[in-house]
ZAMARGU-4260 file (C-alpha; in steps of 0.2 Angstrom, whole numbers, plus 5000, padded with zeros to 4 digits):
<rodrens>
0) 5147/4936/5166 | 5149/4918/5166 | 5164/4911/5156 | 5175/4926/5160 | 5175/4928/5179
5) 5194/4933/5179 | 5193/4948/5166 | 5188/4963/5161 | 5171/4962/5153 | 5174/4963/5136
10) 5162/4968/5121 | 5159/4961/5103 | 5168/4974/5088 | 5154/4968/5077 | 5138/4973/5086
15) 5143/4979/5103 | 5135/4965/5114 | 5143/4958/5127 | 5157/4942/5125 | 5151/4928/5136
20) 5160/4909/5134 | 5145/4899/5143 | 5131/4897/5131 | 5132/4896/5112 | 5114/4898/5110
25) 5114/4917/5115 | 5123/4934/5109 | 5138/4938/5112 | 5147/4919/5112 | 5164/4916/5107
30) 5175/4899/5111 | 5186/4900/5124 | 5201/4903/5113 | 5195/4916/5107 | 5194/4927/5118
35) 5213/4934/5123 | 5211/4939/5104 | 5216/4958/5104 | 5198/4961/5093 | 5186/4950/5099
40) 5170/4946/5089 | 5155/4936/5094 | 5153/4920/5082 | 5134/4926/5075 | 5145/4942/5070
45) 5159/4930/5063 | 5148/4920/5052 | 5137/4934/5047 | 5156/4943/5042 | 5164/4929/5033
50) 5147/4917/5026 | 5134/4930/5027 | 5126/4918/5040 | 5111/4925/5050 | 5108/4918/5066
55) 5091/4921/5076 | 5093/4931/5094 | 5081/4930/5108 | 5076/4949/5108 | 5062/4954/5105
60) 5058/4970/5095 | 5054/4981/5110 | 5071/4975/5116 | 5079/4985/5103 | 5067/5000/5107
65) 5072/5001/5126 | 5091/4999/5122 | 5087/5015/5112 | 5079/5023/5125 | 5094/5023/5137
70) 5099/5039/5125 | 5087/5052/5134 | 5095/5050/5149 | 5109/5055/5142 | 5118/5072/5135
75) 5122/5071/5116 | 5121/5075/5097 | 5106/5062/5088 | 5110/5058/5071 | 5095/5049/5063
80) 5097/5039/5047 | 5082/5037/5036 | 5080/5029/5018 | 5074/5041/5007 | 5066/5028/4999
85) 5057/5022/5013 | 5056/5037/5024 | 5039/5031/5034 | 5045/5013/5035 | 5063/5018/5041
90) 5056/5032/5053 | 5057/5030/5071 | 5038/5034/5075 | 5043/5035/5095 | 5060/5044/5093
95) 5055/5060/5101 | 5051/5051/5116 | 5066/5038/5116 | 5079/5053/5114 | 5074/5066/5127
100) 5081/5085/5123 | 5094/5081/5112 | 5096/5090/5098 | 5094/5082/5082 | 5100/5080/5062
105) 5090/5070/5049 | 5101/5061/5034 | 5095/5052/5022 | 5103/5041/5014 | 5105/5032/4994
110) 5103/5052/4987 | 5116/5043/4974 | 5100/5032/4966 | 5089/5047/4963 | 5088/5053/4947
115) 5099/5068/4941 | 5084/5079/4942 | 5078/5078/4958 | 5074/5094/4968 | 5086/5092/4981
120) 5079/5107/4989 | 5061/5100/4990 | 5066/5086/4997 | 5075/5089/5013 | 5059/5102/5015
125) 5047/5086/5013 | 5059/5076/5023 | 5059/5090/5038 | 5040/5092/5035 | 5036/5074/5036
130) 5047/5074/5054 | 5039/5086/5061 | 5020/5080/5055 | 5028/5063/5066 | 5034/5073/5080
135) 5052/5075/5076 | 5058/5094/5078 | 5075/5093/5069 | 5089/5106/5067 | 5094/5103/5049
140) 5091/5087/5035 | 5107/5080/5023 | 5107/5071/5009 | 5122/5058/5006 | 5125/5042/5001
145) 5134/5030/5012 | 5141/5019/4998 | 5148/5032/4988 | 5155/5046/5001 | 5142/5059/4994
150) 5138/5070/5007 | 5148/5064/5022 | 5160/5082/5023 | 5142/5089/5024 | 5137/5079/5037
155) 5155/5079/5047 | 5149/5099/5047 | 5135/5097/5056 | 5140/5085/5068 | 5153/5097/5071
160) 5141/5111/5073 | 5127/5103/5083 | 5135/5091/5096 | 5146/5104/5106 | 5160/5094/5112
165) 5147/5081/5116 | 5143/5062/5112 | 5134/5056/5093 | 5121/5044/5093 | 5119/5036/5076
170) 5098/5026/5075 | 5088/5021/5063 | 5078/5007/5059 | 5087/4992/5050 | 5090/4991/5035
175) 5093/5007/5030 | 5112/5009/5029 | 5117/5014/5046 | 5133/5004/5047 | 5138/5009/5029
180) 5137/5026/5036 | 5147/5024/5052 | 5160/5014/5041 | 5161/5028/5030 | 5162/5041/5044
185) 5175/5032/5053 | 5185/5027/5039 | 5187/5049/5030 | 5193/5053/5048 | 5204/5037/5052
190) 5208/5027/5037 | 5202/5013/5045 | 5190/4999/5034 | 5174/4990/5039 | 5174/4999/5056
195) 5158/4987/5063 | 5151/4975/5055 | 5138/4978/5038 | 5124/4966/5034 | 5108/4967/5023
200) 5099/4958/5035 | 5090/4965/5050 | 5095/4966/5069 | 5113/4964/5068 | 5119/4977/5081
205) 5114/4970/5097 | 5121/4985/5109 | 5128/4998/5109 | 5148/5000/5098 | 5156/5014/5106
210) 5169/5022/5092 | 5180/5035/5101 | 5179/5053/5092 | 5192/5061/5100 | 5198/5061/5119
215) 5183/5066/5126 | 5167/5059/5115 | 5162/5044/5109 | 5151/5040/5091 | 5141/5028/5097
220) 5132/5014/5085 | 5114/5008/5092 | 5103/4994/5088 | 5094/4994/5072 | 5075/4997/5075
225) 5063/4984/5067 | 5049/4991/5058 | 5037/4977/5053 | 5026/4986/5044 | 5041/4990/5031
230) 5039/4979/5015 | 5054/4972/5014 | 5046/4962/5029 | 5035/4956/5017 | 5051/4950/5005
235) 5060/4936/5001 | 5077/4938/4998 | 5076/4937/4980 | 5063/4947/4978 | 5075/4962/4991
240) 5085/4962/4974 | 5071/4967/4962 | 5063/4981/4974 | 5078/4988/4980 | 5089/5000/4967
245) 5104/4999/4964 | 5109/5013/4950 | 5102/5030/4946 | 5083/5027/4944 | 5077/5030/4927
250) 5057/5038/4924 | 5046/5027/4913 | 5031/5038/4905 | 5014/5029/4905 | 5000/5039/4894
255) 4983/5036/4904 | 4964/5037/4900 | 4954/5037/4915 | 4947/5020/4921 | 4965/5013/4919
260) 4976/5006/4931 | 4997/5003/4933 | 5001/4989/4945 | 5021/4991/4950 | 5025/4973/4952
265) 5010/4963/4962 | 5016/4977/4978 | 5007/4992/4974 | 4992/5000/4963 | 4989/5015/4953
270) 4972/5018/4948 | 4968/5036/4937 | 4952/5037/4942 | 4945/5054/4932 | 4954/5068/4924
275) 4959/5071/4906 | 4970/5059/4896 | 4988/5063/4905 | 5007/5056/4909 | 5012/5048/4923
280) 5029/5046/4926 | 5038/5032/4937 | 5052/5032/4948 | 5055/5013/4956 | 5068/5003/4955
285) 5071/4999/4935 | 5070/4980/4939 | 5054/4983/4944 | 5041/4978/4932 | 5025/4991/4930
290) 5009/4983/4921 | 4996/4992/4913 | 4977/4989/4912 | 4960/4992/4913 | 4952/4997/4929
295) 4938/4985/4925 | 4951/4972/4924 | 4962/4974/4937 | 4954/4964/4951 | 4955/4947/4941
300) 4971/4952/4933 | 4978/4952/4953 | 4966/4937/4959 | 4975/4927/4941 | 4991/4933/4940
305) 5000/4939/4958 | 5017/4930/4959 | 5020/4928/4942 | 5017/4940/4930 | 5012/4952/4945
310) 5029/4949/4956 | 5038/4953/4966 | 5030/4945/4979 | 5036/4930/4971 | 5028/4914/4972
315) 5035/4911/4988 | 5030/4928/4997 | 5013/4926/4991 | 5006/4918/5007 | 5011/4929/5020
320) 5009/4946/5008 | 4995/4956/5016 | 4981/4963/5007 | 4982/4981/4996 | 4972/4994/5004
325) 4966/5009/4994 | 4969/5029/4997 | 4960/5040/4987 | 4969/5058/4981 | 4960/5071/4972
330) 4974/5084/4964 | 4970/5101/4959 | 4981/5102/4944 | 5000/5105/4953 | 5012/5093/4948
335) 5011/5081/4964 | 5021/5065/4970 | 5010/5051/4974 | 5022/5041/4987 | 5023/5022/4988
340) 5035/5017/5005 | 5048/5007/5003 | 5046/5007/4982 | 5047/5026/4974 | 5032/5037/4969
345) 5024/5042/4955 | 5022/5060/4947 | 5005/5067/4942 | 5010/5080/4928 | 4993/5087/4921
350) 4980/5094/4924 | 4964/5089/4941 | 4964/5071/4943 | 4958/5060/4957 | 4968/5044/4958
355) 4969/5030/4971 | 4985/5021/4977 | 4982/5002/4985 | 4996/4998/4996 | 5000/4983/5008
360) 4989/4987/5023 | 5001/4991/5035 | 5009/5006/5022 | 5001/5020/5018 | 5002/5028/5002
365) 5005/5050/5003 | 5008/5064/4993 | 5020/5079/4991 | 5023/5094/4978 | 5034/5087/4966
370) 5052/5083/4967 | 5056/5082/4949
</rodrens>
């Protein structure tokens, strides 16, 4: 590559692409005197690290998607990261076909924020379930939290178990806590810190990082895939903060009459159509504000009132917010989950209802037996 005719080609610590001197505008640049450095980093990985600058690249998102692609012609174990809060936004619709034969293990991650109650059990059922309703056969689903260590012996296990001597590949889309995960993996087994570079912003590994296991294999970090129809696409940065938990998330109760309607911030819409006065409980973010009104109201309350009292979006994420589409849901009476991507879910607790969800048109509400 231009810049470094005389040596080894030599690759970014931070996100994996390759180190070229000649052109500031595109991956992988570093200044000339940088690089007989022992680490080198790219400078989009230096700013990002030390000013939690983002700068734009020019890939595009089918970019990221071939660089994945290279796994299926390889031989190796496929550790795919999923946000249990967002697993159909975080899901890689096409990895069956980007991965080839390899075998595969499902973790999701922020099992930490979940509330104390949660059916664990249930949940990597629904989890395997939904993969497999996507395409995915997978050979066994954890539950760990990257920022916390829960989990992670659990994991080690498996990869243990399932990759026979043989390379890991470590996807998922961005955003869901992939380099957390590696950084946690890598530092229980080698005591080193901040193994790759961690960002909350999208698209930050540009290749490949290779991470040696042992002798003979390689863990091998790849590119975050984008998602657009993830909300937090939809988000200003601010508004991330709101949507986005941080601590153990706490049920809020709401007693409903038919013909009423919760509206979680101005993202999503609950409406209890028909059924017997009954509790709904709510499991988002405890930021998150949840409003309560009539259904006969609730069209002019969101015409009126989205980006203020109904936020987030806030103002500034009004514009480019898509419309709420609705999906209807008749329940027989089982206690049922009533899922929002990329925001939590609500639980139907009595008896036959029929309830709609309005979510951003490019999510779509679903359901499961209940967790809690």
């Amino acid at each position: 590559m231009a810049g470094i005719d005389d040596q080894l080609e030599k690759y970014c610590q931070g996100c994996g692409v390759s180190i070229q001197t000649a052109d500031a505008s595109q991956p992988g640049y570093v200044p000339e005197s940088a690089i007989k450095n022992d680490t080198v980093v790219c400078r989009r990985c230096f700013r990002l690290k030390h000013y939690n600058e983002v700068q734009d690249v020019p890939y595009t998102d089918q970019d990221f998607v071939d660089m994945i692609s290279q796994i299926s012609r390889t031989n190796g174990l496929i550790v795919k990261l999923v946000d249990i809060f967002d697993f159909n936004g975080s899901f890689i619709k096409s990895l069956h076909r980007l991965t080839g034969n390899n075998p595969i293990i499902l973790v999701g991650n922020k099992v930490d924020l979940l509330p104390k109650s949660t059916n664990r059990n249930k949940l990597k059922q629904w989890m395997k379930k939904s993969a497999a309703d996507l395409g995915l056969v997978v050979q066994e689903v954890y539950l760990i939290s990257a920022t916390k260590g829960l989990g992670m012996e659990q994991v080690k296990e498996g990869m243990e178990k399932y990759r026979k001597n043989q390379d890991v590949y470590v996807v998922g889309s961005t955003n869901v806590g992939k380099s957390s995960f590696i950084n946690r993996l890598i530092g229980e087994s080698t005591g080193t810190k901040d193994a790759i570079t961690t960002s909350y912003f999208p698209g930050t590994t540009l290749g490949f990082i290779e991470i040696p296991l042992n002798e003979h294999s390689v863990l091998y970090d790849t590119p975050g895939v984008i998602n657009r129809g993830q909300i937090a696409h939809y988000m200003s940065e601010k508004d991330l903060k709101v949507i986005t938990p941080t601590k153990e998330i706490k049920p809020r109760v709401y007693q409903l009459q038919e013909k009423q309607t919760l509206y979680i911030g101005g993202l999503a819409r609950f409406d209890f159509i028909k059924g017997e006065k009954q509790s709904f409980v709510c499991y988002f973010a405890n930021e998150l504000a949840i409003h309560r009104t009539k259904l006969e109201n609730a069209d002019d309350l969101y015409a009126k009132h989205l980006g203020d009292m109904l936020a987030p979006p806030s103002k500034e994420s009004v514009e480019g917010f898509p419309e709420l589409k609705e999906q209807s849901f008749k329940i027989d009476g089982q206690k049922t989950d009533i899922v929002f991507p990329g925001l939590g879910w609500i639980t139907v607790t009595g008896g036959a209802a029929t309830v709609k969800a309005h979510c951003p048109a490019t999510v779509s509400a679903s359901w499961r037996d209940a967790l809690i």
